[in-house]
Every structure is written in structure tokens, then in C-alpha cells.
C-alpha positions in Angstrom: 38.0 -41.5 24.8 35.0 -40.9 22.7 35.0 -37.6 20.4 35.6 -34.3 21.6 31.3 -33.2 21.4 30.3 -36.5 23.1 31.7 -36.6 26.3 30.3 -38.5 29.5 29.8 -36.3 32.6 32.7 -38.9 34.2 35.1 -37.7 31.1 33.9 -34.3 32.1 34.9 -34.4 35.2 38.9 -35.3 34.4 38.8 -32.5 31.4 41.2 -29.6 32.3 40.1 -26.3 32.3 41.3 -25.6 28.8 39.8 -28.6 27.5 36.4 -28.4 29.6 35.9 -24.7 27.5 37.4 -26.6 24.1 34.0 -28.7 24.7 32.0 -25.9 25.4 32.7 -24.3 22.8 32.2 -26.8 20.5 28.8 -28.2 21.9 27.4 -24.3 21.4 28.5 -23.9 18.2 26.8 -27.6 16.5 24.4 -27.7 18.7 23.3 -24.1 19.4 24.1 -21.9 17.0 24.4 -23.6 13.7 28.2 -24.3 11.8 29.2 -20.9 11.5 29.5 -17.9 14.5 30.0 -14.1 12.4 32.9 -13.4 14.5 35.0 -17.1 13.8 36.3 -17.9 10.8 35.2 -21.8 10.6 37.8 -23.8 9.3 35.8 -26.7 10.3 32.6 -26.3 8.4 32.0 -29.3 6.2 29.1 -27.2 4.1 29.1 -25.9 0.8 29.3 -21.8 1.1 27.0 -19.3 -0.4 28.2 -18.6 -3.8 27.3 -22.3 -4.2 24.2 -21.8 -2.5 22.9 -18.7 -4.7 23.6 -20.7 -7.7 21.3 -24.1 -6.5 18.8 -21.6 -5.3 18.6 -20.2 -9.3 18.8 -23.9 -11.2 16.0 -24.8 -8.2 14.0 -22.0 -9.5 14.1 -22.8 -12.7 13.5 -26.2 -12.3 10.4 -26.0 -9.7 8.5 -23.6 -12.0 9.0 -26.2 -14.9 8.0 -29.1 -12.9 5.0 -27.7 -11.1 4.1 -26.4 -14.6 3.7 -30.0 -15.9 2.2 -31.4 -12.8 -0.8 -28.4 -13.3 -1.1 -29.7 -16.9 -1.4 -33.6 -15.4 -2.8 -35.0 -12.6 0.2 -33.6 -9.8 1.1 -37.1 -9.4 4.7 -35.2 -7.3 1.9 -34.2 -4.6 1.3 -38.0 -4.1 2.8 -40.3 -2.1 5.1 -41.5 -4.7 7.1 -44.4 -5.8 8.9 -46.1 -2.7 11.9 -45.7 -5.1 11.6 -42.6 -5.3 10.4 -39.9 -8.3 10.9 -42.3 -11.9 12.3 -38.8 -12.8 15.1 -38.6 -10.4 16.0 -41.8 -10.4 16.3 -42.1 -14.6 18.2 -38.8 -14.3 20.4 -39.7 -11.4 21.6 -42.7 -13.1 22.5 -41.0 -15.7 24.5 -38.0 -14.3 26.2 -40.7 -12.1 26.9 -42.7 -15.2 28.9 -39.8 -16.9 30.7 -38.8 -13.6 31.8 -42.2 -12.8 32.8 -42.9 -16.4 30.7 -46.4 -15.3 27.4 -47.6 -15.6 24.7 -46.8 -12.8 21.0 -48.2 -13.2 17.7 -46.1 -12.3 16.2 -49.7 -11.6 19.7 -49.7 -8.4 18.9 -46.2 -7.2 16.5 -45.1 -4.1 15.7 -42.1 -3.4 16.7 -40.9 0.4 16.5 -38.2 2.6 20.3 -37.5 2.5 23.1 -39.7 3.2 22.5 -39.4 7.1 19.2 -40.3 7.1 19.9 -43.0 4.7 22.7 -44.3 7.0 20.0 -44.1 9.8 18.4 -46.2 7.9 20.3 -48.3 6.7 21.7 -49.2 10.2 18.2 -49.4 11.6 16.4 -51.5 9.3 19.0 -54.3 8.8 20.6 -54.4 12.8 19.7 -54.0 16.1 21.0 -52.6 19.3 24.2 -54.5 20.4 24.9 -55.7 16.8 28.5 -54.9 15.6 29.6 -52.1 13.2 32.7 -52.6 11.6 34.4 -48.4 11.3 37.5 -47.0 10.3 40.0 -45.4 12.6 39.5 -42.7 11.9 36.2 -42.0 10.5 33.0 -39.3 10.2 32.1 -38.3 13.9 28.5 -38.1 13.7 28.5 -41.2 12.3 30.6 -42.5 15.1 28.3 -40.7 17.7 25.3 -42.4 15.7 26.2 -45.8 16.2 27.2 -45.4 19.2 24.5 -43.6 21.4 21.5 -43.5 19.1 21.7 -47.2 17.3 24.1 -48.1 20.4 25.2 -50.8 18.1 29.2 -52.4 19.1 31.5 -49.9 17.3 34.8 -51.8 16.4 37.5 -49.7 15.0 39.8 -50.4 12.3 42.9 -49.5 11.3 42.8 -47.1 8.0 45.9 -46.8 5.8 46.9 -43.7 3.4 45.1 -46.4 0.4 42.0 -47.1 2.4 41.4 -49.5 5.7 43.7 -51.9 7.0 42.6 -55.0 5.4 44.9 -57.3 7.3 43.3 -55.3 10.5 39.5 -55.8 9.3 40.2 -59.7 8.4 41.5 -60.1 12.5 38.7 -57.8 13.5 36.1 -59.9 11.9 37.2 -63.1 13.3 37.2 -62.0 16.7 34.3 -59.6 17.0 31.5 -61.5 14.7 30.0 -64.4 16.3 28.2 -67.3 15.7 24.8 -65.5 14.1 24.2 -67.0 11.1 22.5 -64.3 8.5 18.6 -65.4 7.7 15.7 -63.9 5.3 14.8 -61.5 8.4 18.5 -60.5 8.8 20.9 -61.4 6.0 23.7 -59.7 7.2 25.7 -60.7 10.4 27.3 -57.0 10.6 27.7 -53.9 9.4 30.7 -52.2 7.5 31.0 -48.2 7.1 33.4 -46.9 5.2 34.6 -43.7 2.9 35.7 -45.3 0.0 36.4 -42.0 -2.1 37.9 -38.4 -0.3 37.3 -39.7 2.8 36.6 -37.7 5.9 39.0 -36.5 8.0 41.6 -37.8 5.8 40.4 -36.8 1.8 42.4 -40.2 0.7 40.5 -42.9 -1.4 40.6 -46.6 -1.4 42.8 -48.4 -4.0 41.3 -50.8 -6.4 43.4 -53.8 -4.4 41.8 -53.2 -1.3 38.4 -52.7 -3.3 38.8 -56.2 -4.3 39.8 -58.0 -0.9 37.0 -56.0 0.6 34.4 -57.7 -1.3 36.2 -60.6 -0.9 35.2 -60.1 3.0 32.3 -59.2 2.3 30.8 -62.1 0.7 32.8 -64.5 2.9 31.7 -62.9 6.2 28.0 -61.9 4.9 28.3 -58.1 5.7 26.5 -55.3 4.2 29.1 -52.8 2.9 27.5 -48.7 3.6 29.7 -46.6 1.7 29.6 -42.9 2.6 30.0 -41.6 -1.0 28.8 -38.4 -0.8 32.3 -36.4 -1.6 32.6 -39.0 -4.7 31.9 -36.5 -7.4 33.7 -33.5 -6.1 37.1 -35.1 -7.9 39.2 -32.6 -9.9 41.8 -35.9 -10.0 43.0 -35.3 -13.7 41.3 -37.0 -16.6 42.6 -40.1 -18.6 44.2 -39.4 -21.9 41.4 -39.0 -24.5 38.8 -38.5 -21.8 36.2 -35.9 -23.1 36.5 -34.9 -19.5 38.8 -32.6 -17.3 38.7 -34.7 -14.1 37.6 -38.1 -13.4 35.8 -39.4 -10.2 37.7 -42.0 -8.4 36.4 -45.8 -8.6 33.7 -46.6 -6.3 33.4 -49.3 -4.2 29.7 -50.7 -5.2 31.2 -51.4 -9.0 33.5 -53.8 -7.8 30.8 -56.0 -6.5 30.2 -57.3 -10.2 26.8 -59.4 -10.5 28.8 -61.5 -13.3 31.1 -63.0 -10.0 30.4 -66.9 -9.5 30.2 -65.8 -5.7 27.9 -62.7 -6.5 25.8 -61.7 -3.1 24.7 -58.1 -3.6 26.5 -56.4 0.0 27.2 -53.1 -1.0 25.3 -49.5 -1.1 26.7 -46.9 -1.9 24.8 -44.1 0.4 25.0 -40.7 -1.9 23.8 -37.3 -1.1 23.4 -33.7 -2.8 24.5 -32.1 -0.4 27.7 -31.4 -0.7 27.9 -29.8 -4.1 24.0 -28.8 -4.4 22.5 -27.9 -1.1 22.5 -29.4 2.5 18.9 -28.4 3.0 17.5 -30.2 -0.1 17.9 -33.3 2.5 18.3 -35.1 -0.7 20.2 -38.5 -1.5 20.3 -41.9 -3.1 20.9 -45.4 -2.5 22.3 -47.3 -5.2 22.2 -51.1 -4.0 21.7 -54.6 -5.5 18.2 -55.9 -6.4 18.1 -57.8 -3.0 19.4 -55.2 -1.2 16.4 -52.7 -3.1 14.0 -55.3 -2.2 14.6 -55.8 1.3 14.8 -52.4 1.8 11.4 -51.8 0.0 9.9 -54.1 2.5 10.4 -51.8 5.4 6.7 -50.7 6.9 8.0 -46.7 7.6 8.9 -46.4 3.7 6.0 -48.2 2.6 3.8 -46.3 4.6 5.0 -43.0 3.5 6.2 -44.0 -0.4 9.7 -42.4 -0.8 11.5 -40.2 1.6 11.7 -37.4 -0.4 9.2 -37.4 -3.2 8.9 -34.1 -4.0 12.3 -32.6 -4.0 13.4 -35.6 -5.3 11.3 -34.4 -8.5 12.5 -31.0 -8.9 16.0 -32.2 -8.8 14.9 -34.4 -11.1 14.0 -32.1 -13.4 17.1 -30.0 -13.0 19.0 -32.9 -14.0 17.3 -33.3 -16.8 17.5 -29.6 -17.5 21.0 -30.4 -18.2 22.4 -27.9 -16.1 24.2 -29.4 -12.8 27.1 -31.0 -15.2 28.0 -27.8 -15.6 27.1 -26.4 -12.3 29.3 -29.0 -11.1 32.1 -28.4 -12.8 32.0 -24.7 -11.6 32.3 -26.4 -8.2 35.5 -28.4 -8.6 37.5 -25.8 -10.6 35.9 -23.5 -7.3 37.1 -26.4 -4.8 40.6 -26.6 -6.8 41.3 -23.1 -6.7 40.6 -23.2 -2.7 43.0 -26.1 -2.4 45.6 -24.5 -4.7 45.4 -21.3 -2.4 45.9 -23.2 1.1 48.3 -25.5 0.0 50.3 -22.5 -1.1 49.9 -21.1 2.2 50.4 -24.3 4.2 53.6 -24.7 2.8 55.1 -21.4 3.3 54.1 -20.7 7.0 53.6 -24.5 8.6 56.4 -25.0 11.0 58.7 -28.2 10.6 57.0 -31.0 11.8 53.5 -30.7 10.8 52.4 -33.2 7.9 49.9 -32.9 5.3 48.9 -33.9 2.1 46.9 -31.9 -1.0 43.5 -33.5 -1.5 42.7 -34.5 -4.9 38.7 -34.1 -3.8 36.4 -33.6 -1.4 36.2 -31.3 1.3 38.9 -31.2 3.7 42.9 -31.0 4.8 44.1 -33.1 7.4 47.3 -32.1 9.4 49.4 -34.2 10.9 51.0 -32.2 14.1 53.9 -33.0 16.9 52.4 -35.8 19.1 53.6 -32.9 22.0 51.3 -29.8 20.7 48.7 -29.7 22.6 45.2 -29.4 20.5 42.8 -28.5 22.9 45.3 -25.2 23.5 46.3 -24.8 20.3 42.3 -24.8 19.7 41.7 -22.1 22.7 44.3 -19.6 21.0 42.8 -20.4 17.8 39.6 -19.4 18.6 40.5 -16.8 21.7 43.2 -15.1 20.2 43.2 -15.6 16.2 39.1 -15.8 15.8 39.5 -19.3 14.0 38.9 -22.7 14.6 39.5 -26.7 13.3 37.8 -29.4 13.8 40.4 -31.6 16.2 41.7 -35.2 15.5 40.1 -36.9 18.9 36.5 -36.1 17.4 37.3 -38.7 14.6 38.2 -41.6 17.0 37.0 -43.9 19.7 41.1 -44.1 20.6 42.9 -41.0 21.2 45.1 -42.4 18.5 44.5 -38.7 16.6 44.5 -36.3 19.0 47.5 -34.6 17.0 45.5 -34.4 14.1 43.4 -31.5 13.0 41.1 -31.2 9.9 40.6 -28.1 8.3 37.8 -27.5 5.5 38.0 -25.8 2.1 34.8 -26.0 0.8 32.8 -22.9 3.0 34.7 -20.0 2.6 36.1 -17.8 -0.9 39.9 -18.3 -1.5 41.1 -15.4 0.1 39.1 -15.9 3.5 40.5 -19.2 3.5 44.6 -17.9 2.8 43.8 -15.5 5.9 42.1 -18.5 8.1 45.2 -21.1 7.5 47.3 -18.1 8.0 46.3 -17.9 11.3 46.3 -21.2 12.5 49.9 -21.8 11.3 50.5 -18.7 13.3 48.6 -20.3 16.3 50.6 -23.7 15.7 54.2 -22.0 15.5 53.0 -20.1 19.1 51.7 -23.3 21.0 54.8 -25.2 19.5 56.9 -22.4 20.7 55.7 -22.7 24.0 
């Protein structure tokens, strides 16, 4: 069954009543009102909160008055079309905040400036594949990516088995064989399919690929010709603790895209890793990057909409640019991982204490979000109606995650929207709700 916002009239139709005003529900609050309703707590809201907010807004200030200053005193080249990489400033800049993040070596001349990370997997999708071609996801994965490929690409979505260390690669390997056909990649279309995954915090689940399966899914990659989109926007957001000597108190975990090494005998160029500023900066900068392989850059650059337009987001892709250069979002994002941390410390506490036996879960190291593991007999689209009826709360449930209903025992909850003591009282109340509709 496809995720709980995205139901057919037929699936409709066979909802119970409970789960009919589940859906309802959830299609008013995404669709009509925004993430957040003032009188529900929103355990589901994958958005930084507005202590983050006020703090981009200042460093945005700063950094727009000291870019349009220069531009007055030159020829306001930022009003112009722009670069189809994007601003040189951003891009120089990017690299290197990346580079000291990662603790590995990213390159302005690999990075392309996007609108954020959906737009750029819009893109992506779009510019390399066409309706009916196969996508390769994990199960489970993002749901609006899922609901993407499915209804507004309508490409073949073929799930795959994800362990706790990242997708099933035994699983992918079987899935390939029998889902790819015979179309052979060409200088039009050099990849036969596509291949999403969350390498690093992934969502629902917050784990992160091991370097093991890293390596065999290159391997796959180069042997199967697919191009390798990884949604690596919770990537920095990592208070995993530093190595010993490290002039750094966390490290970000390895990404994907380094272990496609241009030194390889067998070296292709099928990875991008699809980044965004969202997440720790602000949602509506709609600001990202691609960093991707100089044939991946140069097909990309030969697309007609980004060449007619040069850059998808010149202008704020400057001003960031400048705030990086500023020297002030290292620090800013720092703020935001001990802030994350200290959200995480304060539900896991909670969690522990007032979960009922039975319901799993583990502490992320990263990212945004809990995922809980519940009685395959508790009943979520309930639990989700006294959640929200009763207890003013809600989640986002496991079934939105999947094409199978594989997760409908799961629930996600978020971290990264609310102050610490808003979220102690939200878990609070769903363990509550849990121990009720378990009780029942």
C-alpha cells in the first residue's frame, strides 16, 4: 500500500473509519496548513525550529548588506544570470566548509549550485531518466521522494531491503539483475537506472552506511552503470564523537561520493552527492549543492532549462556565499549540534523511562529523527487518532516510508523543531498514548 498521504480513491475506499480521518488529517496538515498546527505538538516536523531560524535570519543580514555592498561598488554581476555552476563565491566557500566538516577533500570545480536537495533530485531524476525507467530505493526511505518517483516522474520504484548498516546489498545485487533490462547506457543516457539512497542519518531510520557496503555499492555501481543520488543533506548535523587528536568535537560520518575514488582502474564518475542548507540554515533559502564528477557536471551543464536560466539559485547562492566566507556558520553550526544533542539526550531520557516493554529504538548519533520500533499488534492509525485527539500530538507513521506495509509498526518522531522541554512533554505523551492503545 503506498504511503499513508498518497492514497488512491480505490485504497480509500477499504480505509476504516479511523484510518480514513488518520489521512485526513494528515493531507490538511502538509498540504493545507503548513508543518505545524498551534494547537499540536508536531513530533513529525522534519524543519529546523525558530531559535535556529532567528539566528540564520541575523548571519543573512549580515551577509546580504556585505555582499550587496560590493556588488554597488562593481558591476552587480549577483543580479545577472550567473555561472551555470552556480556563484564562484559559493561554490569556493562550500568546498571548503565541506572540506573541514568532512575531514576530506571537496572541490569548488565538483560542486553545483541547486535549488535545494528536492529540486536537485527533481532534477536529477528528470534530466538523466524518463517515465517508466527504474529507480532503485530503500525500504524504507524519504516519502516525498517515494511519492516523487512515483506519481510525478512515474518512473518503476523497486524497493530494497535496508539493514541497521545501510541497504541490503545482497538484496540490491538480486534486484538489479532482475529489474534492469537490456538498455545499454549511451552519450544521450549514460545510465541504465537510478539509485537513491541516505547514506549518512538516514530518514526514517537516522543510521548510516558502513564503509563495507560503501565499497560494494560502487562496485555495483560501475558494473551495472547506475547513477548513485545520495540524499546527504543530514550529513553535517553529526555530533558522532571526534577521533583522538581531532581539533574537532564531532566528526561527520563518511560519505558515499568519496569512495568513488577517480585514482580506481574502473573509475566511471556515478555518484552525487545531492546537499542542501536546509536543514541546519533555513528551508526557505531553497538552497543546495551537487557535488558530482566532471562527467556527471558536464552532462548536467548541458541541460537547456539550466542553461537557459544560468544557476538555480544565483543570488542566494551568493549571500551564503559570503556568509561562509564571513566565517561564521562553523560556528553557527556547531551551536546546532550541541542544540540537536541536547534534544536527543532529553528524549532518550524520557523514552527510556516511560516506553512500555516491547517498543524498540535506538539513539541517533545525527540527523533529525527517532524511529520506534512498536508491537506488530498496536494499531498506528489509532494509536495516531488518540495521539492527536486526546494528547494534542502527533508522529509521522511507518506505512508513509514504504511501498510494502512492511513498517506499519514503526513511527518516526523528530527532534530537531521544538526546544528540549516541549519535546520531553511531546514523547511523554505519546508513550502515554502507546501504553493506552497497547493496553487495549
Amino acid at each position: 500500500m503506498a504511503g499513508l498521504i498518497h492514497m488512491s480513491l480505490d485504497e480509500l475506499e477499504n480505509m476504516s473509519k479511523t484510518e480514513r480521518e488518520t489521512y485526513r488529517y494528515y493531507v490538511t496538515t502538509f498540504r493545507q496548513n503548513g508543518l505545524i498546527s498551534a494547537d499540536i505538538t508536531a513530533m513529525f516536523a522534519g524543519a529546523p525550529g525558530e531559535m535556529i531560524l532567528h539566528r540564520t535570519a541575523g548571519m543573512l543580514q549580515k551577509a546580504t548588506v556585505a555582499r550587496l555592498t560590493e556588488e554597488l561598488a562593481d558591476d552587480c554581476d549577483l543580479l545577472q544570470y550567473g555561472s551555470l555552476q552556480g556563484d564562484p563565491t559559493f561554490r569556493i566557500q562550500m568546498a571548503k566548509f565541506l572540506t573541514r566538516r568532512y575531514q576530506s577533500p571537496v572541490h569548488s570545480d565538483n560542486i553545483l549550485c541547486n535549488a535545494g536537495a528536492s529540486q536537485g533530485l527533481n532534477f536529477l531524476s528528470t534530466h538523466f531518466f524518463k517515465k517508466g525507467d527504474v529507480v532503485f530505493v530503500e525500504d524504507p526511505t524519504y516519502f516525498l521522494a517515494l511519492a516523487a518517483f512515483q506519481h510525478d516522474q512515474q518512473l518503476n520504484v523497486v524497493p530494497v531491503a535496508k539493514e541497521d548498516d545501510g541497504v541490503d546489498t545482497e538484496d540490491l545485487e538480486k534486484k538489479l539483475s532482475e529489474h534492469l533490462g537490456d538498455r545499454q547506457p549511451d552519450d544521450t543516457r549514460p545510465f541504465r537506472s537510478l539509485l537513491y539512497l541516505i547514506p549518512c542519518f538516514h530518514n526514517p531510520t537516522g543510521s548510516c552506511t558502513s564503509s563495507e557496503k560503501m565499497k560494494s555499492i560502487i562496485r555495483m555501481a560501475r558494473k551495472y552503470d547506475l547513477l548513485v543520488v545520495c540524499d546527504d543533506v543530514y550529513n553535517v548535523l553529526s555530533w558522532q564523537p571526534a577521533d583522538e587528536g581531532s581539533d574537532r568535537k564531532y566528526k561527520c560520518p563518511a560519505r558515499l561520493f568519496a569512495f568513488d575514488n577517480p585514482s580506481d582502474p574502473d573509475f566511471k564518475g556515478n555518484v552525487v552527492s545531492n546537499g542542501s542548507v536546509s536543514k541546519f540554515l533555513a528551508p526557505g533559502l531553497r538552497l543546495g549543492w551537487f557535488e558530482a564528477s566532471d562527467r556527471i557536471i558536464d552532462l548536467m551543464m548541458k541541460n537547456q532549462y539550466l542553461d537557459s536560466g544560468g544557476s538555480f539559485n544565483h543570488l542566494t547562492g551568493g549571500i551564503v556565499g559570503t556568509m561562509l566566507k564571513m566565517g561564521i556558520v562553523d560556528d553557527h553550526l556547531d551551536f546546532v549540534c550541541n542544540h540537536f544533542k541536547t534534544n536527543v539526550d532529553v528524549m532518550t531520557k524520557v523514552l527510556k523511562e516511560e516506553l512500555p516493554p516491547g517498543v524498540k529504538f535506538s539513539t541517533p548519533e545525527g540527523g533529525y529523527f527517532f524511529w520506534l520500533e512498536l508491537p506488530k499488534s498496536v494499531d498506528v492509525a489509532k494509536l495516531s487518532a488518540v495521539c492527536r485527539e486526546k494528547y494534542k500530538v502527533n508522529f509521522a507513521p511507518g506505512r508513509n516510508f514504504s511501498s510494502t506495509p512492511k513498517f506499519d509498526h514503526f513511527i518516526r518522531l523528530s527532534f530537531s523543531y521544538y526546544p528540549a522541554e516541549k519535546l520531553a512533554d511531546g514523547a511523554k505523551k505519546i508513550c502515554q498514548a502507546i501504553k493506552e492503545v497497547m493496553g487495549s
